[in-house]
C-alpha positions in Angstrom: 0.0 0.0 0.0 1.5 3.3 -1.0 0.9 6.4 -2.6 1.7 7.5 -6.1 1.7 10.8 -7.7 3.0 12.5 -11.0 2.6 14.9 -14.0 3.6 15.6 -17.5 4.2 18.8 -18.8 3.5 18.8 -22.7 4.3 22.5 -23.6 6.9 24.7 -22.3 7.9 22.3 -19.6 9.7 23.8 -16.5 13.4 23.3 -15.7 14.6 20.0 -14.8 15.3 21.4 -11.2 12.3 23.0 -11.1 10.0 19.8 -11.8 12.3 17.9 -9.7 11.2 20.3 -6.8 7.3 20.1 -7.4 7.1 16.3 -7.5 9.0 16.2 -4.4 6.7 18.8 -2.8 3.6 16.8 -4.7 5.3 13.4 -3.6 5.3 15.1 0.4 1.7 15.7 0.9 1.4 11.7 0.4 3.5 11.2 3.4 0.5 9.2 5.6 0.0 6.7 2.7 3.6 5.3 2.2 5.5 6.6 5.5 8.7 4.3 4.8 10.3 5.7 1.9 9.9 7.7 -0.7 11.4 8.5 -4.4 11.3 10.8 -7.3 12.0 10.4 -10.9 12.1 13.2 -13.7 12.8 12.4 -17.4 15.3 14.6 -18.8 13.6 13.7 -22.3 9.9 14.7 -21.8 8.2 16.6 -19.2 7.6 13.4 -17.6 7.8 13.1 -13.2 6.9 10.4 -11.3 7.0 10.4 -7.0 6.4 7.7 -5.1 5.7 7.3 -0.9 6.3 3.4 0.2 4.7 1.6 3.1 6.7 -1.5 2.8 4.7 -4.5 3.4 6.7 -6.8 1.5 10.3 -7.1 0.9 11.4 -4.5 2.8 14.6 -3.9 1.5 15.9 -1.0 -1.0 15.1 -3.8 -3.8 11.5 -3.1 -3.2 12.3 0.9 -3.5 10.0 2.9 -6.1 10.2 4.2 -9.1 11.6 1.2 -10.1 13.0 0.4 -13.7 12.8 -2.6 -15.4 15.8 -4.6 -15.8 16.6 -3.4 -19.3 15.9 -0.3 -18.2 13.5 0.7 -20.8 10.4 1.3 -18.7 9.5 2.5 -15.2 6.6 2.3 -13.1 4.8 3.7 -9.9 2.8 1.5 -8.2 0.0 1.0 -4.8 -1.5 -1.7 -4.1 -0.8 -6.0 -3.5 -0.6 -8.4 -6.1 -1.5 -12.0 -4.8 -0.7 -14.4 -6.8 3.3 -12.9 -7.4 5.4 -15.8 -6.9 3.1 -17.9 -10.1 3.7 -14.6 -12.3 7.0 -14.3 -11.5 7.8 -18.0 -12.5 6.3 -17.2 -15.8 8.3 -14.8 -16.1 11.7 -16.1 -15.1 10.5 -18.9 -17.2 10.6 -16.1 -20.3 14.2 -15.4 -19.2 13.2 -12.5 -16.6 15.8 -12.2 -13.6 15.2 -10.1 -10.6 17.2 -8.1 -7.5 14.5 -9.1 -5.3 11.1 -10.5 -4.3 8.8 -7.8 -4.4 5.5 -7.7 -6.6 6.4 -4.4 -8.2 9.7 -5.8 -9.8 7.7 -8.2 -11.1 4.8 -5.8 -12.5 7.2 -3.7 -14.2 8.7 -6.8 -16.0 5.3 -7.9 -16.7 3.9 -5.0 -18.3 7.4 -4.5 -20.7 6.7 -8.3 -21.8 3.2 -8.9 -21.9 1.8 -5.4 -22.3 -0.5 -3.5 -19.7 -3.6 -4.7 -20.6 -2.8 -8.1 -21.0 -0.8 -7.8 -17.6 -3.7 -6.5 -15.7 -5.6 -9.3 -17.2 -3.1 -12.1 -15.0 -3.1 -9.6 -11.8 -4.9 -11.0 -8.8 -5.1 -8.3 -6.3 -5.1 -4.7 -5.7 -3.7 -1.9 -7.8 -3.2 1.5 -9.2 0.0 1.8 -10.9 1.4 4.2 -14.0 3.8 2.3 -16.5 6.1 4.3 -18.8 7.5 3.0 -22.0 10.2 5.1 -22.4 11.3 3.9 -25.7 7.9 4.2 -27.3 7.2 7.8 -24.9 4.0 6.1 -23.9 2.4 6.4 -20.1 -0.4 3.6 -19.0 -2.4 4.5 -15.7 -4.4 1.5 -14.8 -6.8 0.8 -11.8 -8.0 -2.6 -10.1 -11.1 -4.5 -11.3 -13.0 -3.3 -8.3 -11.8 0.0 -7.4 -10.2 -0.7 -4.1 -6.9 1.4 -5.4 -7.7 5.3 -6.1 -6.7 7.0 -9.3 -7.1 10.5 -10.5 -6.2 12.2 -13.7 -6.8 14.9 -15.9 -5.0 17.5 -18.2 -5.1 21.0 -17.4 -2.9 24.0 -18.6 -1.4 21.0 -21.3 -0.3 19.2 -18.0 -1.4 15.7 -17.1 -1.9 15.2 -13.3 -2.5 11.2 -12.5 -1.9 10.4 -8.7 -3.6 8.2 -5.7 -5.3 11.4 -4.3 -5.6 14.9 -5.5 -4.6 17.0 -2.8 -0.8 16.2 -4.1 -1.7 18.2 -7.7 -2.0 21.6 -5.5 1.4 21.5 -4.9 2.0 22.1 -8.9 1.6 25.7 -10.4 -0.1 24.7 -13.7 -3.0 23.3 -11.1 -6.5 24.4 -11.1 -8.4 23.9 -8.2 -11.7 24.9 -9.7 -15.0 23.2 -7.8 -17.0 21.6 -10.5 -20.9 22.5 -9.5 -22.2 19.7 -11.7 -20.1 17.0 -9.5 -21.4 18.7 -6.3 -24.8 18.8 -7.2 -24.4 14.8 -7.8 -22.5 14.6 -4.9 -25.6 15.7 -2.7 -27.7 12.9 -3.9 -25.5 10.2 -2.9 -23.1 11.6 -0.1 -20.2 10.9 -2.4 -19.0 11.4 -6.2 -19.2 8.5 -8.3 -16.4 7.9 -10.8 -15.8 8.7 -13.6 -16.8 12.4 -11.7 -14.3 14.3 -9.2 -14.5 17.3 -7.7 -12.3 19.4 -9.5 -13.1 20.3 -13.4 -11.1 18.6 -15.5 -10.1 15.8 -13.1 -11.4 12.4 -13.2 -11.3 9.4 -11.3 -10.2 5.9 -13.8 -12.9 3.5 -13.9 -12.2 0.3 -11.9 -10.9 -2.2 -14.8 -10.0 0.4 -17.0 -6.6 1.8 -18.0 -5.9 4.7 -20.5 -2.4 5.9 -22.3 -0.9 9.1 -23.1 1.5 10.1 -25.6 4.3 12.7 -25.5 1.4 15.3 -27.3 -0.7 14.8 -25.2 -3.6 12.7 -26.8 -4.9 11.0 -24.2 -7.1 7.5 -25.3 -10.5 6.6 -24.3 -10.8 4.0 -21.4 -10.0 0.5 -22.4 -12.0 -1.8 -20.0 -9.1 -5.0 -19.1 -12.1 -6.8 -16.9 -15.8 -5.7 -17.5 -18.8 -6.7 -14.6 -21.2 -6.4 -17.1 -20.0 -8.7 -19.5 -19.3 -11.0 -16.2 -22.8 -10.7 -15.9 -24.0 -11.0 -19.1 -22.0 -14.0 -20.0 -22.7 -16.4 -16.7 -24.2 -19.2 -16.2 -26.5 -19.6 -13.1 -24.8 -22.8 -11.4 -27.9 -25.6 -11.2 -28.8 -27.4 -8.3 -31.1 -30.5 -9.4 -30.2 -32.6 -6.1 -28.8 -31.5 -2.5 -25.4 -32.7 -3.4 -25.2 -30.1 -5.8 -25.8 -27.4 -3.4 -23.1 -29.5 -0.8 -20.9 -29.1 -3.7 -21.1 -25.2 -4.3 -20.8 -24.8 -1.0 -17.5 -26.7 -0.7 -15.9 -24.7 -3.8 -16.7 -21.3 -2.7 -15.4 -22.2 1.0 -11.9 -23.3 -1.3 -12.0 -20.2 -3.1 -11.8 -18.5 -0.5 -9.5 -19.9 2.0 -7.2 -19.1 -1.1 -8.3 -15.4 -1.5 -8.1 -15.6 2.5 -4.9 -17.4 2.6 -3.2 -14.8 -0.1 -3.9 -11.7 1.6 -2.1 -13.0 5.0 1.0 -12.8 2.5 3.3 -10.1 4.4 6.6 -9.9 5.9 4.8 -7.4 8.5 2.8 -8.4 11.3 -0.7 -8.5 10.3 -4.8 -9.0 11.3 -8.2 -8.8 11.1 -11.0 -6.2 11.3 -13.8 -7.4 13.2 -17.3 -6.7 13.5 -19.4 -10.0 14.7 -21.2 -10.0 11.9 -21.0 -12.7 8.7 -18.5 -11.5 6.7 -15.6 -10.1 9.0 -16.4 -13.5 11.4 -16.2 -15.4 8.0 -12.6 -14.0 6.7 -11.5 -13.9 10.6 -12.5 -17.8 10.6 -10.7 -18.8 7.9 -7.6 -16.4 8.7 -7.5 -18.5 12.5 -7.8 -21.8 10.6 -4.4 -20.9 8.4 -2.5 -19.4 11.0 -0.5 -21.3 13.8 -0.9 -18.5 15.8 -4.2 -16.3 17.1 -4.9 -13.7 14.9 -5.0 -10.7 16.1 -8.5 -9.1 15.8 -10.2 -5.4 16.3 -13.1 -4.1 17.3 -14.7 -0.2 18.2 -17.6 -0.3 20.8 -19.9 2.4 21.4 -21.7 3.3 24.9 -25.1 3.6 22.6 -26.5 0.1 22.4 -28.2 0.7 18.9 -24.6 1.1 17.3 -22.4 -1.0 19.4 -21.1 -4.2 17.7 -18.2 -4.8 20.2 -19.8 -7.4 22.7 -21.0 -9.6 19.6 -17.4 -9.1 18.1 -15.9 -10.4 21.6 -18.4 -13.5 21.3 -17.0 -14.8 18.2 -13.3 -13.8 18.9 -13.9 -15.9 22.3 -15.2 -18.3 20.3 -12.4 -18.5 17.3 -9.5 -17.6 20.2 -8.3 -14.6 18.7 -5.9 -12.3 20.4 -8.9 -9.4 20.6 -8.4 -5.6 21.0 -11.7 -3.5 21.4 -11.9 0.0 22.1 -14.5 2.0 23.4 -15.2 5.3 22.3 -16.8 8.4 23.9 -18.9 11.0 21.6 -16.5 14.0 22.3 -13.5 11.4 21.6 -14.8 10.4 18.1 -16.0 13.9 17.8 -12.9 15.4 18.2 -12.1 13.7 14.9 -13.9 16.0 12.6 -11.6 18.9 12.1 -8.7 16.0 10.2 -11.3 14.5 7.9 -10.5 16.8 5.3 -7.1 15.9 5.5 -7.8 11.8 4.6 -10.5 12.8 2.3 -9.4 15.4 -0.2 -12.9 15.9 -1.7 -16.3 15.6 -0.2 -17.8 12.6 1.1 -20.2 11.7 3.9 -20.6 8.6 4.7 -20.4 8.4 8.5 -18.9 5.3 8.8 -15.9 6.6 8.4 -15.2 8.0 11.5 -15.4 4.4 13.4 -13.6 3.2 10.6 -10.8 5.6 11.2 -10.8 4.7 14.6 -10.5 1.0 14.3 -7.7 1.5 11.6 -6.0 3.5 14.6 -6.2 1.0 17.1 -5.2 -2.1 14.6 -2.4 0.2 13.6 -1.5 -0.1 17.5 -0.5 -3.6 16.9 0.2 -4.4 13.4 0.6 -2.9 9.4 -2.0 -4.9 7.5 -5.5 -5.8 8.4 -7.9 -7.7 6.4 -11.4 -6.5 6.2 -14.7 -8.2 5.0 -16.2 -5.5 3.2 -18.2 -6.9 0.1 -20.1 -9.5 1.6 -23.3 -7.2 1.9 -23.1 -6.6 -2.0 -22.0 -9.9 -3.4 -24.4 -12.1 -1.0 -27.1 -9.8 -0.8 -26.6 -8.6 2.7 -28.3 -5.2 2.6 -32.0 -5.4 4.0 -33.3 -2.5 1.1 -32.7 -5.4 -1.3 -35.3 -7.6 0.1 -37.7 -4.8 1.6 -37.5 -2.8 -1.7 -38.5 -6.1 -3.8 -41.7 -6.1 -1.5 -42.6 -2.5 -2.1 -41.5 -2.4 -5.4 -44.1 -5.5 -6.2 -46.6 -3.8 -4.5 -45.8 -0.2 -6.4 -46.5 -2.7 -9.8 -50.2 -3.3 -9.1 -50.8 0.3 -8.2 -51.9 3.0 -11.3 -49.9 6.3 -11.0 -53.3 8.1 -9.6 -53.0 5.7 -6.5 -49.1 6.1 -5.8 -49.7 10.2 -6.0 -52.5 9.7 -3.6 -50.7 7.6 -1.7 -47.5 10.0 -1.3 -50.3 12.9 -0.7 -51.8 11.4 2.0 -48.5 10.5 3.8 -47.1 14.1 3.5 -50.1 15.2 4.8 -49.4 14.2 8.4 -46.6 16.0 10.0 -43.8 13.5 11.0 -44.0 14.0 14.6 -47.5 12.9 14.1 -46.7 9.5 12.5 -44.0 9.1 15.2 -46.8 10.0 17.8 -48.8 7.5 16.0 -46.4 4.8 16.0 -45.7 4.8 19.4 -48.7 2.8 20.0 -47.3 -0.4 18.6 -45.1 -2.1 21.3 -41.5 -1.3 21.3 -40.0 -4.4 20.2 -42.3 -4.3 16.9 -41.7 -0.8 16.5 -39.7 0.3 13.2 -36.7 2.5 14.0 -37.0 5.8 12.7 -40.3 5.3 11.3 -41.6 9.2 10.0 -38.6 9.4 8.3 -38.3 6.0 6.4 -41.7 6.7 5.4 -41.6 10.1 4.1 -38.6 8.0 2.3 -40.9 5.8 1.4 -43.2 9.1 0.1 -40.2 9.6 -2.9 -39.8 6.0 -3.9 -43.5 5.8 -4.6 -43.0 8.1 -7.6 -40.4 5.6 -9.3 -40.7 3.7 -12.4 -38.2 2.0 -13.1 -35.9 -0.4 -10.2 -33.3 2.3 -11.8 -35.5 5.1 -10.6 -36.4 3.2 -7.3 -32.7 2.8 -6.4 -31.5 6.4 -7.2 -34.1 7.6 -4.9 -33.4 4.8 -2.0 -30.0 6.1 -2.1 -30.8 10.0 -2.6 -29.9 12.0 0.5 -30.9 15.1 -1.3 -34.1 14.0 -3.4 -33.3 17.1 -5.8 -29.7 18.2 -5.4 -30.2 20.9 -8.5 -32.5 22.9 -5.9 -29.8 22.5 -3.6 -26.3 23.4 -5.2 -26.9 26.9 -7.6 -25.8 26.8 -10.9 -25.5 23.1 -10.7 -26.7 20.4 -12.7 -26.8 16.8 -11.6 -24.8 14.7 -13.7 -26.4 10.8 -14.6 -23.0 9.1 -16.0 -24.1 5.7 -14.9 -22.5 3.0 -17.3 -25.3 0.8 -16.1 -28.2 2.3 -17.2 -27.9 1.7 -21.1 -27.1 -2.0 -20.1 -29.9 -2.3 -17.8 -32.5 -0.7 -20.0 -31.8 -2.1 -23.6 -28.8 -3.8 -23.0 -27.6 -7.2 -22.2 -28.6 -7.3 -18.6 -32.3 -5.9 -19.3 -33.7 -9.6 -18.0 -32.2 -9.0 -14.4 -34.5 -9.5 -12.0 -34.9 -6.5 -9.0 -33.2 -7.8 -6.5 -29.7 -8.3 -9.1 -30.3 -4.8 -10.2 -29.8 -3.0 -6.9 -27.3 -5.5 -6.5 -25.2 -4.6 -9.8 -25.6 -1.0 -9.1 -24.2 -1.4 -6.0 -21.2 -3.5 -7.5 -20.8 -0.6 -9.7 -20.9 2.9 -7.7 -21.3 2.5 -4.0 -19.1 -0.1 -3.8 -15.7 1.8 -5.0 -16.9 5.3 -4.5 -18.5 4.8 -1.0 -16.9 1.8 0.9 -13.6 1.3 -1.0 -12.8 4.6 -1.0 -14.1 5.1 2.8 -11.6 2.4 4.0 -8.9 3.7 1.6 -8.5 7.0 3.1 -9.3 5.9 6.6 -7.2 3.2 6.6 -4.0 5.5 5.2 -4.6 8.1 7.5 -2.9 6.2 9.4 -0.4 3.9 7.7 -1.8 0.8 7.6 -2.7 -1.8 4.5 -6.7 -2.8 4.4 -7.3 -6.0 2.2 -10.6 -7.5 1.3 -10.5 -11.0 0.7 -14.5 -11.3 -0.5 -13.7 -8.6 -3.5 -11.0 -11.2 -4.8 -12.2 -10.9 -8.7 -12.4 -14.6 -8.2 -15.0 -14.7 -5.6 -17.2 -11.6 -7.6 -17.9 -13.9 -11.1 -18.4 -16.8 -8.4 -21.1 -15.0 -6.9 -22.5 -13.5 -9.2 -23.3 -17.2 -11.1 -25.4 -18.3 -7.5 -28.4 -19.1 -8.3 -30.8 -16.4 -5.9 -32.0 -19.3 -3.8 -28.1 -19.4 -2.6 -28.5 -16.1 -1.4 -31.5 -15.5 0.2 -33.5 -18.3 1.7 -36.0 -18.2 4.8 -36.3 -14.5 4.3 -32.5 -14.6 5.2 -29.4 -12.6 2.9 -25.7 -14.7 2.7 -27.7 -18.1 3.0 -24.4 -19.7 1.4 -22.0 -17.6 3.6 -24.1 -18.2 6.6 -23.8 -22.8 6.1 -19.7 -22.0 5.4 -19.8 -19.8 8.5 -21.6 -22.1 10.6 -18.6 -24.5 10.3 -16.5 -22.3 12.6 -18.8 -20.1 14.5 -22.1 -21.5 15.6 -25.3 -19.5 14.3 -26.3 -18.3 17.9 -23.2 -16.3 18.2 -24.0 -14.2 14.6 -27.8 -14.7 13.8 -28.8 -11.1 15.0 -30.5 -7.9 12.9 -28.3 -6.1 11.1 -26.7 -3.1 12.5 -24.4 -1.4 9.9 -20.9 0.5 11.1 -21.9 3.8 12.1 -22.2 6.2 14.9 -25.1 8.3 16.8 -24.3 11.7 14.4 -28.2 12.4 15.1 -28.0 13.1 18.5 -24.4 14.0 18.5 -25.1 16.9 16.0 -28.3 18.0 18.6 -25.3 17.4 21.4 -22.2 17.6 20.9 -21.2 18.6 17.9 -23.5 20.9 17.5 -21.6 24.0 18.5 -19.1 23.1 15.3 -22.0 21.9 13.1 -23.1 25.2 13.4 -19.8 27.2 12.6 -19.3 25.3 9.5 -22.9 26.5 8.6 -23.6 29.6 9.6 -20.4 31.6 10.6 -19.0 32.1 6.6 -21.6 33.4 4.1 -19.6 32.6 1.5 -21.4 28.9 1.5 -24.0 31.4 -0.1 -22.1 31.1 -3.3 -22.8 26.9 -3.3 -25.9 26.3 -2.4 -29.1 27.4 -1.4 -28.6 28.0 2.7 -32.5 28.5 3.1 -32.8 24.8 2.7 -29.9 23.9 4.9 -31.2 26.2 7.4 -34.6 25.0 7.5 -33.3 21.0 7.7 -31.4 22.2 10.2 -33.8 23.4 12.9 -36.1 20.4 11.7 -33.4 18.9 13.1 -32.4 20.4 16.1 -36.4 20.7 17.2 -36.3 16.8 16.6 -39.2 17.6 14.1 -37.3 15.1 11.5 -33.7 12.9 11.6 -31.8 14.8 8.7 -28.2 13.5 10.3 -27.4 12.4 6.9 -28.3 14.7 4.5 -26.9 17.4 6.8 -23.9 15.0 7.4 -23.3 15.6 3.2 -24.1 19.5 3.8 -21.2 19.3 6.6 -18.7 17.5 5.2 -18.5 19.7 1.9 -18.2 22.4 3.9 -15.0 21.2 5.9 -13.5 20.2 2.6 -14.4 23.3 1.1 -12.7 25.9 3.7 -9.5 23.1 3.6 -8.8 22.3 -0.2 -11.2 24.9 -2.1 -11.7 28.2 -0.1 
């Protein structure tokens, strides 16, 4: 895991001295993400400049040192990220006549990509990555990005200077750089809570499609995307496993539980110490499971507990790391400890994003960052195995929504906008406790915006809308709908998915890498340490995604098939339990405390004025406050683009 950063001046490059002293300055703000080492390189034959920051994780010696040239010396590359399944490429390649200086997996990318070509390369690669390759002969760059996304990469041209790097907050350091807020990006920004690629924050910056790579020549002329792995063609192309007789299911079972003590058994590869994130819930007990089975030793796990009940996973973590024998660290946090965090997310997340998690994920990167440098995660289990409840719940409604005429859904949303939420809450309260939905008035008025959908396109864009119209919001901005799913799920090749797989892909697709990759990316560097995710091995993905539903979801149950390989390690009792999710109480900590800063970030600089429309912030706010409605996440979104505004953009 490192960071990577570099530019290439097409006209009227600077000095050599002077672009050796922005990279290094550009290479310096990337300090967190690759504390180790660090390295610069500047063509003296193009306006070329690559710098590198190194968090060595395997072969630690100056072998492993970046940017590295290929033996013949007729390419370089920068490189983040872990590839898996190293020591089979590199026998290939020795095989080919290849020799290396040592045994790190970025010697043997760089001799990879000069043999076999980048695409082709990628292609072979199981793992994690974001790398640039330079072909010095031919005067030809390649930035490429992992399959899923778990690897960040920005680029754009601007001023006739390409900027490509791991985050932008590096390009500032550069003259030619533009930090010029991009309205359209904001405005989608608000309906989500973060910016899907291909969008960024910044005009004329992009984020690289996960399994996509681009090129650039010495002009300048900078190629379309080139997709090197595809989900919907995974999609489109598989072939739903059969089950005819109960072996068959036995069977499927047995070959995912191979697949992924392998994609388990990979990711333990380190010649650092190394654990586990754990939550107690199915897919950080399953990776922790299999981790304890490989290892001689106990693993060392990590949990964040809360005081409020409603958000605290630690005690059910404890059970199962009791239960597996893992050596367990748990830490509990106060609301003004985690609240004291709020002022440095800017500086891991250098444009806007709100998804709350990430302050416990932060945290619990902190404290496994106590005791070791990599820590395997289980994030991708909810998406893959159908693990969010909205997939199951929204079937139902949407079923329902079918049978209804459009004159009966307005009347419907009418009526329930009609009664003031406190009523409906006031209402509710007369069904006993334990029945009693969490958070019901605003679910329903939710619910109120999802009648009015079509399409499961339309009925997932509004599940997931935080700002139902983010143009009224953000002035002079226009929400962007840059989707590469909708084509394909409209009049494409996956137009026969049923609703379920169509939250399910879009999920794959956009708050997968945007929201929970990049969430434990930057929380995770913050503070030096190396997530992996064992359950978004590429492998494991077109596995899933050929399950037959029933494999999924059985006895109104999500992860049926994870749950029966689970159950051979941890017994049900110990995980069978409502979902909780990995946040923290920002509703009552924004009426409590931190309300006083909540309020600074809102009210004390009118030049927020110039963004968006305050009247509707305001009014959301005293909702809010007067417990009237629970707008913690929408105001969250409102909150967080202000902190990254005054840091990166004022």
């Amino acid at each position: 895991m490192c960071g990577l950063v570099g530019f290439w001046e097409f006209k009227n490059p600077a000095s050599l001295e002077a672009r050796h002293t922005f990279i290094e300055e550009m290479t310096d703000t990337l300090f967190l993400r690759g504390p180790d080492s660090y390295g610069v390189w500047c063509d003296p034959n193009t306006g070329l400049n690559f710098g590198h920051r190194r968090l060595t994780i395997v072969d630690l010696s100056k072998a492993g040192h970046q940017p590295m040239f290929s033996g013949s010396g007729a390419s370089v590359i920068i490189y983040n990220g872990e590839i898996y399944n190293n020591a089979e490429l590199r026998e290939a390649l020795v095989s080919e006549g290849a020799t290396f200086k040592g045994h790190s997996d970025t010697e043997t990318l760089v001799e990879a990509c000069e043999r076999w070509g980048v695409s082709a390369t990628c292609q072979k690669l199981i793992g994690m990555f974001a790398f640039a390759f330079f072909d010095i002969k031919q005067k030809r760059l390649f930035l490429a990005r992992d399959r899923l996304g778990k690897k960040p990469l920005y680029y754009g041209i601007q001023n006739n200077t390409l900027f490509f790097g791991s985050q932008m907050k590096s390009f500032r350091s550069h003259p030619r750089f533009q930090a010029e807020m991009d309205k359209d990006a904001l405005a989608t920004y608000f309906r989500f809570n973060y910016i899907p690629a291909p969008l960024s924050i910044f005009k004329g910056i992009r984020k690289l499609t996960p399994g996509n790579l681009i090129s650039v020549d010495e002009k300048g002329h900078l190629s379309s995307e080139e997709s090197f792995w595809d989900l919907t063609q995974i999609i489109a192309n598989r072939k739903i496993r059969e089950i005819r007789r109960p072996e068959d299911e036995i069977n499927i079972e047995t070959e995912l539980e191979i697949l992924l003590k392998d994609a388990v058994k990979r990711r333990m590869m380190a010649d650092v110490p190394l654990g586990a994130f754990l939550s107690g819930g199915i897919d950080s007990s399953t990776v922790v499971s299999l981790m304890q089975a490989e290892s001689m030793t106990p693993v060392k796990t990590f949990s964040i507990g809360f005081q409020e009940s409603s958000y605290n996973e630690a005690p059910y973590a404890k059970a199962v790391a009791n239960h597996l024998r893992t050596e367990h660290h748990e830490l509990y946090v106060t609301p003004e400890e985690a609240s004291a965090l709020v002022n440095d997310i800017p500086d891991w997340f250098d444009e806007p994003f709100a998804d709350v998690s990430q302050i416990p994920t932060f945290l619990v990167s902190k404290l496994a960052r106590e005791h070791v440098k990599v820590s395997l995660s289980g994030d991708g289990g909810d998406e893959l195995f159908l693990g969010y409840n909205r997939y199951f719940v929204g079937r139902s409604l949407f079923r329902m929504m079918r049978f209804l005429p459009i004159w009966l859904r307005s009347l419907g949303v009418k009526s329930i906008r009609s009664v003031s939420p406190q009523m409906w809450d006031n209402f509710i309260r007369c069904v006993p406790a334990k029945f009693r939905p969490i958070l019901f008035s605003d679910k329903l008025y939710k619910m109120s915006h999802i009648l009015e959908s079509q399409t499961p396109e339309q009925f997932y864009r509004l599940l997931m809308s935080q700002w139902p119209n983010p143009n009224n919001l953000v002035k002079q901005g226009k929400e962007e709908c840059l989707f590469p799913w909708s084509s394909a799920l409209n009049t494409g090749s996956l137009k026969n998915l049923d609703f379920v797989e169509t939250l399910q892909y879009q999920d794959c697709l956009n708050y997968l890498p945007d929201d929970i990759l990049a969430k434990v990316d930057r929380a995770s560097m913050a503070v030096s340490l190396e997530a992996r995710t064992p359950l978004l091995d590429h492998r494991v993905v077109e596995f899933a995604w050929k399950l037959p539903m029933e494999m999924k979801f059985r006895n109104n149950k999500g992860k049926w098939v994870l749950r029966n390989i689970l159950n051979r390690y941890v017994p049900s009792h110990l995980i069978d339990r409502p979902k909780m999710g990995f946040g923290v109480p920002i509703d009552s900590w924004l009426r409590g405390s931190l309300r006083p800063w909540a309020e600074d970030l809102l009210f004390s600089d009118t030049t927020l004025q110039n963004y968006l429309n305050t009247s509707l912030v305001k009014e959301r706010w005293e909702e809010h406050q007067s417990g009237k409605r629970n707008w913690q996440y929408a105001l969250w979104g409102v909150l967080m683009f202000e902190a990254f505004r005054r840091k990166w953009a004022a």
